[in-house]
N, C-alpha and C positions, 0 to 999 in steps of 0.2 A: 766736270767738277762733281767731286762726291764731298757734299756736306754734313756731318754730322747734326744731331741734333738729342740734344739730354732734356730728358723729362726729370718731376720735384722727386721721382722715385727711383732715381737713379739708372733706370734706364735708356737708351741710345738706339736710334732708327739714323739710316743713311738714305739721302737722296740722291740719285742720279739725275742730273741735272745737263739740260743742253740749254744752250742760248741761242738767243736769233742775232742777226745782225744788226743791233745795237747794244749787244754782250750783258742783255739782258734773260734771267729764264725765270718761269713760272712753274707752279708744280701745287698743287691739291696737299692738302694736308690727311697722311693716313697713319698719324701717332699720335697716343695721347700724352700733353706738356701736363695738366695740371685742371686743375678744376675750376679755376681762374679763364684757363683760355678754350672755348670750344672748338669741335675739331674738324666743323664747317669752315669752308675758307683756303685760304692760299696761302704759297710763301710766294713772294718777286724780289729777287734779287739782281742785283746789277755787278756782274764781276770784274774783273780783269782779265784782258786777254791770255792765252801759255804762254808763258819764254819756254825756251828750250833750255 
């Protein structure tokens, strides 16, 4: 999975994303959202598997 992600300045970082075997993935945060959110910290996400 590659997730976008838009910061309050109109900018956009993409993560490449694997999951484990509960089609969940974690990933380090290395873009800045806003000055609201610091940029210590993680995203976890829990996806959906591919269809083809």
């Amino acid at each position: 999975m590659v997730p976008q992600v838009h910061n309050a300045y109109g900018e956009r970082h993409a993560y490449l994303l694997r999951t484990d075997m509960d089609s969940t993935a974690r990933i380090g945060k290395d873009f800045y959202l806003s000055p609201f959110h610091p940029l210590d910290g993680h995203y976890e996400m829990r996806l959906p598997p591919p269809t083809r």
